[in-house]
N, C-alpha and C positions, 0 to 999 in steps of 0.2 A: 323859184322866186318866192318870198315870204311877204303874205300877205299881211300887212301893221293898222291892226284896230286901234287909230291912237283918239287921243281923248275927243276930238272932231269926227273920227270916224271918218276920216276923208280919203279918197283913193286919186292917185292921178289917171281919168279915163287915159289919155294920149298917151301913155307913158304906155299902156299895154295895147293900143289902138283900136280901144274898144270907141266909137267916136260914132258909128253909127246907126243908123235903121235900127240894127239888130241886137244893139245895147238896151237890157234891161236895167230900170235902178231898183234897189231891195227898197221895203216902206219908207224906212228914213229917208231915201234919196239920197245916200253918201256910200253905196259902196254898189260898185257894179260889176255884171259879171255877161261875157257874150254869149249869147244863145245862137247863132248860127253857127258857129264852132261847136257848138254841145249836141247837135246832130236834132234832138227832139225839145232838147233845155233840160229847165229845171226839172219837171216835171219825171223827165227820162232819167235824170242825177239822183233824183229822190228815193224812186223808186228801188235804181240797183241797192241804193245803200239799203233801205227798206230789208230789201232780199239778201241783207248778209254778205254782198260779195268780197269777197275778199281776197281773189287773184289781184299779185301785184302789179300786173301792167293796166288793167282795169282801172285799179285806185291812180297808178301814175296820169292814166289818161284824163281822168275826172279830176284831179290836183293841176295839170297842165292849164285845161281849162279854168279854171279857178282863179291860177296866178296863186298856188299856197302850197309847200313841202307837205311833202307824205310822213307819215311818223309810224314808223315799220316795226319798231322794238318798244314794247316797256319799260321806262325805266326803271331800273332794280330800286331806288330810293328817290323819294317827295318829302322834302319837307314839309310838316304839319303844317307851320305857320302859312307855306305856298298853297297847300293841298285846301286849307279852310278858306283862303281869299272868296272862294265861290264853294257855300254850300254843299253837302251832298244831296237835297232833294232838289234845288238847282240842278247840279250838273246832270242828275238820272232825267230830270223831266227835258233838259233840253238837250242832255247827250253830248255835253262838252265838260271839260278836268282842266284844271292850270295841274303842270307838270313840271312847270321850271320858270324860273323868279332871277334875274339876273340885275341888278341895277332896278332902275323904271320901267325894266321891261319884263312882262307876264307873257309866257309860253302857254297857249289853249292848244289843248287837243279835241278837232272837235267831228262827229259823225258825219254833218249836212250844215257845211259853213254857208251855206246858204240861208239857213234858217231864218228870218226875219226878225221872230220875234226873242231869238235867242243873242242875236246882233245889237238889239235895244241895251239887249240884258249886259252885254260887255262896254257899250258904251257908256251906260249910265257906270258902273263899275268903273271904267278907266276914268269919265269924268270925277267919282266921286275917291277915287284915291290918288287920282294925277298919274298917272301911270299908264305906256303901250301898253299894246297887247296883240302878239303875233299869234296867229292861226296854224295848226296845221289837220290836214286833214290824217282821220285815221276810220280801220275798218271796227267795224261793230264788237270784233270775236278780242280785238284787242283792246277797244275801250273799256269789254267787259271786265279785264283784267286788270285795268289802271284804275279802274272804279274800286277795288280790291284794298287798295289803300286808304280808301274811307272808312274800312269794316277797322274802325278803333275804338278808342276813348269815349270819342262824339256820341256815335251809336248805343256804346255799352252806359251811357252817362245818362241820358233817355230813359235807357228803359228802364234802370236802376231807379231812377227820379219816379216814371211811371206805376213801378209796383212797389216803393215806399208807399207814396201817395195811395194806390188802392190799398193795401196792409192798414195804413192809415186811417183811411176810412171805415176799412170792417170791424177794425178792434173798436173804433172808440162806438159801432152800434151793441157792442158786446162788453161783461162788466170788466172790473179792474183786475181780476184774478186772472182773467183769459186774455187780458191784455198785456198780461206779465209777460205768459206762454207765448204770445204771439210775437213781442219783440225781439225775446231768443232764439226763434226761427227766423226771423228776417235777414239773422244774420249770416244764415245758410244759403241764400236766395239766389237763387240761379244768375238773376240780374248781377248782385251785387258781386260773385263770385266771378262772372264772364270779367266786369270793372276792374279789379284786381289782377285777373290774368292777363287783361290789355296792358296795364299798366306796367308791368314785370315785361312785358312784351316787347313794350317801346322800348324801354330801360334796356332791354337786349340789344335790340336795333340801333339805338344810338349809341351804344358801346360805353354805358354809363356803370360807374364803380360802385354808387349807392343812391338810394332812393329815399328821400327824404318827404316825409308826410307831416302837415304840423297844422295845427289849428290857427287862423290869424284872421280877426278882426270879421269873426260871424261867419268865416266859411273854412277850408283845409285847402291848404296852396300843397302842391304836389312839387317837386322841385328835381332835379338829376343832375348828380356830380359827374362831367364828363373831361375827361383829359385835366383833373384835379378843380375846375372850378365849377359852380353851382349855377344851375341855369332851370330861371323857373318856365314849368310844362304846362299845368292847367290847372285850376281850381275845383273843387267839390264843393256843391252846397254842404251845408254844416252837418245833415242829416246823412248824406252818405257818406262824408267824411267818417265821420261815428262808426258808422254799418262796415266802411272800408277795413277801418282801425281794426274794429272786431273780429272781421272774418283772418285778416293777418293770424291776431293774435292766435286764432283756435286751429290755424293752420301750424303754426310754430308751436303747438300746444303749448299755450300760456296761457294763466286765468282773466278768462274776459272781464271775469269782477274783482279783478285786483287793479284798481287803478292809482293806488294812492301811493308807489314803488315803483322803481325800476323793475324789467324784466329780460332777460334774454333766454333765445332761444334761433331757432334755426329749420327752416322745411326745402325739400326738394321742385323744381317746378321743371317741368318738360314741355316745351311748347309746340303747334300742331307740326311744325316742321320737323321735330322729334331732337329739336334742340334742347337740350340737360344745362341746370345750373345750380347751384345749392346758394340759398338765401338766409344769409344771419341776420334775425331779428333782434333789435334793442327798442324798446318800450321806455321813456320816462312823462312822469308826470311833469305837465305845465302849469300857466295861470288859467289858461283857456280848454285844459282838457288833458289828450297825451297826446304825442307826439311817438311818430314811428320812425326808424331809421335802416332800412334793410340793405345790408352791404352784398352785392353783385358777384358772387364766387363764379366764375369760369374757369374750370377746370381746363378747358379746349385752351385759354388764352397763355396756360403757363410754358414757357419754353426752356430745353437744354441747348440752344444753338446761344450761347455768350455774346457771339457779336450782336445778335437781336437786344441782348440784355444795355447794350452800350460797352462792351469790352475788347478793348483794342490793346496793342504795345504790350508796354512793360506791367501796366494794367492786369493783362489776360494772363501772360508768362506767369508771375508770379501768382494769381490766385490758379489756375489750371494745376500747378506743380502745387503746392500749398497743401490744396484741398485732397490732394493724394497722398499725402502721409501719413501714416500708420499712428501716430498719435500727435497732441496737442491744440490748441486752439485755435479757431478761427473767429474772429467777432469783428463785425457788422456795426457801424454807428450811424444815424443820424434821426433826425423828428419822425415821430409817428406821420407815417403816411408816405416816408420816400422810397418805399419799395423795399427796403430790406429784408423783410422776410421771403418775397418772391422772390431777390434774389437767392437765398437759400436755397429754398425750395428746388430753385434751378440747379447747385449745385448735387444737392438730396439723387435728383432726379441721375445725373452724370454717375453719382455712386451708386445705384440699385439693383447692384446685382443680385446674383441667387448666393452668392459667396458672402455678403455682411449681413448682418444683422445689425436695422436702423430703426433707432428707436426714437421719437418724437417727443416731448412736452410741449404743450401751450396752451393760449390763454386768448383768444379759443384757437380752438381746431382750423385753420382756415382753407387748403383745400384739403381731399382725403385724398390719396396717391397709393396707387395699389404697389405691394410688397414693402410698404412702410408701414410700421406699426407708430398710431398715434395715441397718444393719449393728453386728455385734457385736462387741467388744473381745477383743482374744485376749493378757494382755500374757506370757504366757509364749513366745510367737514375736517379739515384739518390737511388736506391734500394739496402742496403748494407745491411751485419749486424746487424748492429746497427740500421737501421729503420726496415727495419722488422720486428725484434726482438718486435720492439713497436706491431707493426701490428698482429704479432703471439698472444698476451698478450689477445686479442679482439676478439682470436678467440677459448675462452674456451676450453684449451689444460689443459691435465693432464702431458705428458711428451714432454719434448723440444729438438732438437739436433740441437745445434750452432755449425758449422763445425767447427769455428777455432777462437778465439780468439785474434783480431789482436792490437785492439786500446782499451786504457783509457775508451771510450764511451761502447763500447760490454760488456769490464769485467762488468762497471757499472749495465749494464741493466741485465747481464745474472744472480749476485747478487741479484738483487732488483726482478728479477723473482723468482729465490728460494726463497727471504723472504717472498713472498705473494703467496707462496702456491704453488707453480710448479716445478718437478723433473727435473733437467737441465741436458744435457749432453752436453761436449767443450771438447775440443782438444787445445794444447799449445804449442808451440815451448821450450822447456828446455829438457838439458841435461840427468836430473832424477826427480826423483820425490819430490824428497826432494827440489831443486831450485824452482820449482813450486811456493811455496807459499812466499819465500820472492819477488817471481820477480811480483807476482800479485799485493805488497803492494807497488814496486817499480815503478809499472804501476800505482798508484793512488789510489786505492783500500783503501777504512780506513779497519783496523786493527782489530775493535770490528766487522764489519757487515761480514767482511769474512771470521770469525770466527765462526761466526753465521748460515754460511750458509753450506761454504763445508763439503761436507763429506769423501770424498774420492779424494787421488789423484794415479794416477797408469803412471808409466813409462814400454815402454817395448822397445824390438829389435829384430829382426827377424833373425834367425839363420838358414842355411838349413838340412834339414832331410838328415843321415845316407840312404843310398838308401837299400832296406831290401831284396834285389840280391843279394847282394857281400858285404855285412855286414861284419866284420872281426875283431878280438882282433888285440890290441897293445901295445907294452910294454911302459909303463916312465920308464926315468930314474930315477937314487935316487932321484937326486936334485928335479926332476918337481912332484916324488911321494909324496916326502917331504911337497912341496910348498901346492901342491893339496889338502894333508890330513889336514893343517893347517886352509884352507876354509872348513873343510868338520867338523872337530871338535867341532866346534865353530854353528854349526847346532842344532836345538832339536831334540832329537827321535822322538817325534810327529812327526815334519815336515818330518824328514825321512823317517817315514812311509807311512808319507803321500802320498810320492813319488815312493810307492813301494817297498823303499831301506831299508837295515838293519843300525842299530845304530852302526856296526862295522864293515860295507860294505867294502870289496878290492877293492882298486883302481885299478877295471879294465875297459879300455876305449876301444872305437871302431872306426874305418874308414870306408870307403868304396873303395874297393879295384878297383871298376870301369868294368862297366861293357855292357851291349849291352841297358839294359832295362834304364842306368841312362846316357846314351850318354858316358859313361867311367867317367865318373864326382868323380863319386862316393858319388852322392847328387841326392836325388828327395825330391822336396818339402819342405815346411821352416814350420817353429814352432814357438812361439814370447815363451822370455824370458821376467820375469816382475819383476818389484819391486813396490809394493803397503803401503802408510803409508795411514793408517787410522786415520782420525779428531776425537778423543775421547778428554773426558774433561779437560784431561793434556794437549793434542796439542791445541783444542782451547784457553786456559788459555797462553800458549807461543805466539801464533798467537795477542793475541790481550795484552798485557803485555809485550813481550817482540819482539814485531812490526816482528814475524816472524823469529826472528835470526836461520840463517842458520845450525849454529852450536848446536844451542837448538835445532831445530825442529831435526838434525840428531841422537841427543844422547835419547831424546825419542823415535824418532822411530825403534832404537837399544833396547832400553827397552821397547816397544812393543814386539820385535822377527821381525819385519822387515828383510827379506833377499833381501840382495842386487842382483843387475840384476848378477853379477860376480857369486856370491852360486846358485842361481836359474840358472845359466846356468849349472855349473859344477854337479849342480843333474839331470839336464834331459841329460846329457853327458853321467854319470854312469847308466842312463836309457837306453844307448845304442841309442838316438835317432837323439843326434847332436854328433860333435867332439868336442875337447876342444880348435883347432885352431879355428873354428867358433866361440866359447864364447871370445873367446879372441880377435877377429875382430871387435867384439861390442862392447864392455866393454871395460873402462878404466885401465890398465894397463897388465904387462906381466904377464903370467901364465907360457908359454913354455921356457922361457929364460931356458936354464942349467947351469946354475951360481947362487952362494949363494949372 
């Protein structure tokens, strides 16, 4: 039975028949507990805990009496925002943690719920934020470990504040010269360096893609892009903001005293769990200062299992067989930031045998992948794309991956590689997939050779994952049920099946009702939606006849069965795996409007 600290702090004596003689009240007078069931009392309760005990039937007996659960396991994650409700010199001195935040109701874990003075302490807390708060009782050897979770930010923020402030004060008894010396050391400072490593830390934990550091309005707001949107973490005084920035930059060896330029660079961080990740730093100057931006490389996170990738149907067939052919193009379109290149990557990875030789360009390097060879673009020495690309050519490569597509000169060369025997992979700035091919012939491109060459072009967009906690049905209305089944008709049963789904599947969709494990988002983790046209002999015959027209390439690849990124999102939707606002965040036009 769960004991509810609510904002009265009220218990019902009768309700657990504590009513008489031998019913004591704690100081407040609101919450009671029996002593003639407790064998000796409180005093006997105190003690065992005192002494560590931590046999479960023990703790069961001492919770029974109580009227509060036991809480046998840590759990593997707290959210900060839950974790900081109560202090950490709080919870050390009275030996209770909030663990879990649901609604208006706060989960304590606490050594000696008996405590009196530590009972005031949660009541003043529920009164002063309106909110329950349920108890459970735990043993000492596992409090010590849920306390564990405070060793962050907080801590590291402190003492970093703390040995500023003394630095502070010794330089300025010491003259100007030596307080030059001293401020360049501060930037090494144990304190400041532990700050930085928390920080890279959490950004781990929370499964965050980049970390954004910025100066604003006299302090540094700390910020972390998770599942594609920015969600601010904590603040730095202005000072160690500063100290932060710095220690980055001399970690990613950048000039601490270049402030008045961009800068990039890049450093490895391993954390004490002996978790690895490589961090791309970008440096620019602001009004207030500079600004840091370090992108989250997880190498562990990249995958060759496709369907993880979001590839299902005709989708997967065609790119799986594609990406196997001994020559010609492959290219990837859509906005910076919707996975394109990881999806690469992933196929890179399905290619890396001991038998090719796979050669890389980019801009930058984004992960390293052992038995690939990468190399990075440098075009301010004169090393671009497009020379490279020559350079790669000389260096008896079976497969190619041109990061990006930018000028006249690359399309040219990454063509003329496919014609002479080499599997190209490129990435392209368009809308979908279908624009793709007349903007390559708009970029210069003749019309017979890149017909000749591509074979595939694939658009996608990154949607995030239903979090599978607090997964939930929800109803459409007519109108959107209407709308929805119109895309869904117009579908094959193949494809359908392909999908998992039936050929007269209900439109039923799902949310996430938000919850401890997905930060309340009611999202963990993204999925990419695709639309793939395949080069067969009818689209090369348009490509090079009728120079690519837009409108042609689209009505063939409608008669392919081509699903558009809008169907392909609305079927991993009825997979339960995104929502149908997300497909429609990506995608070009309304789905949810309730109007005919």
């Amino acid at each position: 039975m769960m004991m509810s600290v609510l904002s009265c702090f009220s218990v019902d004596v009768d309700r657990y028949g504590w009513g008489d003689e031998n019913t004591v009240l704690s100081r407040d007078n609101s919450i009671a507990f029996n002593l003639s069931m407790a064998g000796e009392g409180v005093q006997k309760t105190q003690t065992k805990q005192e002494n560590e005990v931590d046999d479960q039937s023990t703790l069961i007996a001492q919770a029974k009496l109580l009227g509060v659960p036991v809480l046998f396991d840590a759990p593997k994650e707290i959210l900060k925002t839950t974790l900081l409700i109560i202090p950490e010199d709080t919870a050390k001195k009275y030996e209770m943690v909030p663990f879990l935040k649901e609604g208006d109701t706060l989960s304590v874990a606490m050594v000696n719920p008996q405590e009196s003075e530590a009972l005031n302490v949660l009541r003043f807390l529920a009164e002063k934020e309106h909110i329950k708060i349920e108890v459970s009782l735990v043993a000492k050897k596992l409090f010590s470990q849920i306390m564990k979770h405070y060793a962050g930010t907080d801590i590291a923020l402190k003492e970093a504040i703390f040995s500023l402030k003394n630095d502070s004060d010794e330089a300025s008894e010491k003259d100007q010269a030596k307080k030059k010396s001293k401020d360049t050391e501060v930037f090494q400072d144990a304190p400041i360096a532990k700050l930085v490593a928390v920080t890279v830390k959490h950004a781990m934990e929370g499964r965050a893609s980049d970390i954004h550091i910025e100066p604003i309005e006299g302090s540094f707001r700390v910020r972390f892009r998770v599942d594609g949107i920015l969600r601010s973490q904590f603040v730095f005084p202005i000072e160690i903001g500063r100290a932060v920035i710095s220690r980055i930059k001399i970690l990613a060896n950048l000039k601490i005293d270049e402030k008045r330029k961009p800068q990039d660079g890049r450093f490895r961080f391993e954390s004490e769990e002996g978790d690895i990740v490589d961090l791309r730093v970008s440096s620019l100057p602001v009004i207030d200062g500079e600004k840091i931006v370090m992108r989250v490389l997880d190498k562990s996170a990249n995958s060759t299992d496709v369907e993880q990738l979001g590839l299902w149907g005709r989708n997967r067939v065609i790119l799986e067989r594609r990406i196997r052919e001994p020559f010609g193009v492959v290219l990837m379109t859509g906005p910076t930031g919707s996975g394109k290149t990881t999806t690469l990557y992933a196929f890179l990875q399905i290619l890396n045998k001991e038998e090719r030789n796979i050669v890389t360009l980019e801009d930058p390097v984004e992960y390293y992948v052992e038995g690939i060879n990468q190399s990075q673009i440098k075009p301010e020495i004169g090393y671009t794309f497009a020379s490279g690309l020559r350079s790669i050519l000389r260096q008896d490569p079976n497969v190619i991956m041109v990061g990006e597509i930018r000028d006249t000169e690359t399309a040219e060369l990454v063509v003329h590689a496919a014609l002479t025997g080499h599997l190209v992979f490129s990435t392209l700035h368009t809308n979908d997939a279908i624009g793709a091919i007349p903007r390559l012939i708009d970029m210069g491109l003749e019309p017979f050779l890149l017909a000749s060459s591509l074979q595939v072009v694939a658009a996608q967009r990154l949607v995030r994952r239903i979090c599978d906690h607090c997964r939930e049905e929800y109803p459409l209305t007519p109108v959107q049920n209407k709308r929805i089944q119109g895309f869904f008709d117009v579908i094959s049963p193949e494809e359908k099946k392909a999908y998992g789904l039936q050929p007269e599947q209900k439109m039923i969709f799902f949310k996430g009702k938000g919850c401890e494990k997905c930060g309340q988002s009611g999202y963990r983790g993204r999925i990419a939606i695709y639309e793939v046209v395949e080069v067969d002999e009818k689209m090369r015959a348009i490509i090079s006849d009728k120079k690519g027209s837009e409108g042609e390439v689209k009505k063939a690849a409608i008669e392919q069965g081509m699903l558009s990124m809008k169907q392909g999102g609305i079927l991993v939707a009825l997979k339960g795996m995104t929502t149908l606002s997300e497909v429609e965040r990506v995608t070009e036009g309304k789905i949810l409007i309730d109007e005919e």
